[in-house]
N, C-alpha and C positions, 0 to 999 in steps of 0.2 A: 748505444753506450749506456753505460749502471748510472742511476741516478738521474736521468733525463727522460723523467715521468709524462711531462707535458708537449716533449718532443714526438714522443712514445703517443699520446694520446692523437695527436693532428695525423700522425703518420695512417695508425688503425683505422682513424675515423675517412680518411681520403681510401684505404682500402674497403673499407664499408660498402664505400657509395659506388666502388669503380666493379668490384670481385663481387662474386655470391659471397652473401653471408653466413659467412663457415662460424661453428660453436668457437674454434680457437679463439677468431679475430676478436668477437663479443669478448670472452674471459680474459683475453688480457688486455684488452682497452679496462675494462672490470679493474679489473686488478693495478693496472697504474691507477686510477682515479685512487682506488681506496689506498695507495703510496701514498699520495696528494691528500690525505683525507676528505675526499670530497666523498665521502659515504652513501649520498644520498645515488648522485650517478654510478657508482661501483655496484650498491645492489639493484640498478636498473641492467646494466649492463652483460653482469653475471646473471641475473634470471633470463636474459634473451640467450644466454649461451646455453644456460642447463636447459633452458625449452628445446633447442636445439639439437645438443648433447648430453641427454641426462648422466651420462657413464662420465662427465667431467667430476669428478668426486672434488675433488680440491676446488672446484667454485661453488660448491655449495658450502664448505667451510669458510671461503674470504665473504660467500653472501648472508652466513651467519654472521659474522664479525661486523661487518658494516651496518647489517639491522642493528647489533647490540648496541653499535656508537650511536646511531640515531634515537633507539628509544629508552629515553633515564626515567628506571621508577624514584618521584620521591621518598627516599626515608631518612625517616630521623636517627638519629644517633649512628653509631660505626658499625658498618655490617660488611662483611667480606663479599656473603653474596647472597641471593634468593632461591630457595627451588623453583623446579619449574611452576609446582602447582601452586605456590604462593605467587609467582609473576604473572603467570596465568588469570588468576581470580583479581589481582590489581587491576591490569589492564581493561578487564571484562568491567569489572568497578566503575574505570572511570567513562568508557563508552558507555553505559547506559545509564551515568550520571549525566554524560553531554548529551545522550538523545532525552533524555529527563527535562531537561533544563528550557524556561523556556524563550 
């Protein structure tokens, strides 16, 4: 039924443990989590499916999406968005600021 994310998730996950673990079942347990925003288990989920089925094109886009929600660069003042080579060198930044630190 539309809208019964968490319904959705008990169901896939009892087909998990019962069926082989087919790329489908992974991308859309994926994909209800990231409904739910629960970001962090959507891109677990989605990468066990595209390991699976890398030809899932559309789970590598909800597992782009779900990384973006997880990781916020700070910046100051109003910015639409970052290139890549700008997020890129932030990131790098701040990892080996924390392996820096002591």
């Amino acid at each position: 039924r539309l809208g019964h994310f968490a319904e959705a998730i008990a169901d896939y996950s009892i087909c998990l443990q019962t069926m082989e673990a087919k790329a489908s079942l992974w991308a859309w347990r994926g994909l209800a989590h990231y409904c739910l925003q629960d970001y962090q288990a959507a891109a677990r989920d989605l990468t066990q499916a595209i390991q699976r089925d890398p030809r899932l094109g559309w789970a590598y886009e909800y597992r782009a999406k779900a990384c973006d929600e997880l990781i916020a660069l700070p910046v100051r003042g109003r910015i639409a968005s970052l290139n890549v080579a700008a997020a890129a060198a932030a990131l790098m930044y701040g990892i080996l600021q924390e392996k820096s630190s002591p």
